[in-house]
N, C-alpha and C positions, 0 to 999 in steps of 0.2 A: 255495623258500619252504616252512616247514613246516607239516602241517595244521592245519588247526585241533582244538583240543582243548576238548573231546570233540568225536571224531568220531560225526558222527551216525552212519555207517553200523554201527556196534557197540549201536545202540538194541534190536537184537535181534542174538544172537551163533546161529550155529547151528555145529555139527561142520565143512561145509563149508568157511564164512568163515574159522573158527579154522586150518585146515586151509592154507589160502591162505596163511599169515601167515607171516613168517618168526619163528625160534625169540626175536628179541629183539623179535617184537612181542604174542607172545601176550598175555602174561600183562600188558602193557598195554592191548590191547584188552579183556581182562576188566573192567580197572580203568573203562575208560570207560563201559562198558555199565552198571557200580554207579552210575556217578558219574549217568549218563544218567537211569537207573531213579530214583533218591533224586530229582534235579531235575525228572524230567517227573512222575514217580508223588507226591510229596510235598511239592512246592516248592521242594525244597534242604535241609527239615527234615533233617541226618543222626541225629537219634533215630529215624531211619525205618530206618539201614542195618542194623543187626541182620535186621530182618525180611527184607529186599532180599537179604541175605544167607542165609537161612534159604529161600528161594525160587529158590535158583539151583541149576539141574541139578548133580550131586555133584561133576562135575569141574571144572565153574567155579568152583564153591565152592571146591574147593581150591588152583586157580589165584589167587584172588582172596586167601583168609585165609595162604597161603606169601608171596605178593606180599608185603603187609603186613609180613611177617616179614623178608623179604629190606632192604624199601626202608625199614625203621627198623634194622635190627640193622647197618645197611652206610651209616646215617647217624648211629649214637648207643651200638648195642648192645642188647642184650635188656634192656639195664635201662632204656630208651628204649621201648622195646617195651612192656615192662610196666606204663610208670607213665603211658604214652597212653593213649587209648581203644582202640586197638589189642589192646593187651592179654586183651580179652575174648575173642579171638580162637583164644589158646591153645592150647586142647585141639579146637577147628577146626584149625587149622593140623597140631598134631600130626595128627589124622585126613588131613585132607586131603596129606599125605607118604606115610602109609602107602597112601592109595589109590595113589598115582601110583607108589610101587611107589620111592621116594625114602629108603631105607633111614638113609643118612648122616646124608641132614636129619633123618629122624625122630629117631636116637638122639641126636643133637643137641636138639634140641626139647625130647625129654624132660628132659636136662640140663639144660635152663634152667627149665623148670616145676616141677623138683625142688628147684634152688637159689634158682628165686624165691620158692616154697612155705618152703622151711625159713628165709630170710629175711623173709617177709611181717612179722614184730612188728617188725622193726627198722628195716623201711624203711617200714613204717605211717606214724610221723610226717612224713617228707618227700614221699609221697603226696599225703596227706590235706592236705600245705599248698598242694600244686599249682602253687606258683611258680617258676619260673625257680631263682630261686637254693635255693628246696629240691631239687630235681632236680640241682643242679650237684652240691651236695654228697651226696646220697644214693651219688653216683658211690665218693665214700670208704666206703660201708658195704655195699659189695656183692660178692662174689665173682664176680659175671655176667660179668665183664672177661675171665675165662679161660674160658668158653663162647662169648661171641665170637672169640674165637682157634678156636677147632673150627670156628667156622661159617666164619668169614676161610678158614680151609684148604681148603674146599669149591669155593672159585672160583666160578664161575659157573653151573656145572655146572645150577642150577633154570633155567634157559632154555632148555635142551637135553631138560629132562626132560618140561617144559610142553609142548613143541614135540610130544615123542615121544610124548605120553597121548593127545594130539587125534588124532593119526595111527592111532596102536594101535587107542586106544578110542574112537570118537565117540560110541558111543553115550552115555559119560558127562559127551555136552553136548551131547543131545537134551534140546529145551526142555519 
């Protein structure tokens, strides 16, 4: 039977806990603790999570804004990434690679914040409509398609690395 989600026990994460986990649960247990924090601290408001997120020890942070990036770009693509709220994330994400010391994803990362950046006038309009079928097509006016290919090439590799930061460093998920 699987646990229930959110699990409570991630309502506080410490080095230890993370440390227990195995490499394909880390960076889910981050996710719960967000998800936990936004519904106990703010009712489930997520205009809270920016801040939730601005409040978490550096390496959760990065566990949590890479997540994001993994679990949209490997269900849509960075141009999925960019035109969610996720997106805000960004240049989080890019930081949080470089902490963890994730080179590939980072120069990755940057490719997609550079070709999102030099596209932003074009795919302004299919944003800004925020519908379903603006989003389908915005797919036609993107290059991002080939920076998902980079990331595709990477495998899985960010669960291994999540794993190995808790290990390494705890301290950078001292609360």
């Amino acid at each position: 039977m699987p646990a229930p989600w959110p699990d409570k026990r991630f309502r506080q994460i410490t080095p230890e806990l993370l440390a227990s986990l195995s490499a394909d649960e880390v960076g889910d247990a981050v996710v719960q603790h967000v998800h936990l924090r936004v519904v106990t601290d703010f009712g489930g408001d997520w205009e809270h999570e920016p801040e939730v997120v601005r409040t978490l020890a550096p390496g959760a942070r990065a566990i949590y804004t890479t997540w994001l990036v993994d679990a949209e770009v490997n269900n849509g693509g960075f141009n999925q990434f960019f035109f969610n709220p996720s997106g805000q994330y960004a240049g989080e994400a890019l930081a949080g690679y470089e902490l963890l010391g994730a080179e590939d994803y980072a120069a990755v990362m940057r490719a997609a914040i550079a070709t999102a950046e030099i596209e932003r006038e074009r795919l302004a309009p299919f944003y800004e409509a925020g519908t379903a079928e603006a989003f389908s097509a915005s797919y036609r006016h993107t290059e991002l398609g080939e920076v998902d290919q980079r990331y595709y090439a990477l495998g899985d590799q960010i669960y291994n690395v999540w794993a190995g930061i808790v290990r390494a460093r705890p301290e950078l998920f001292a609360p």
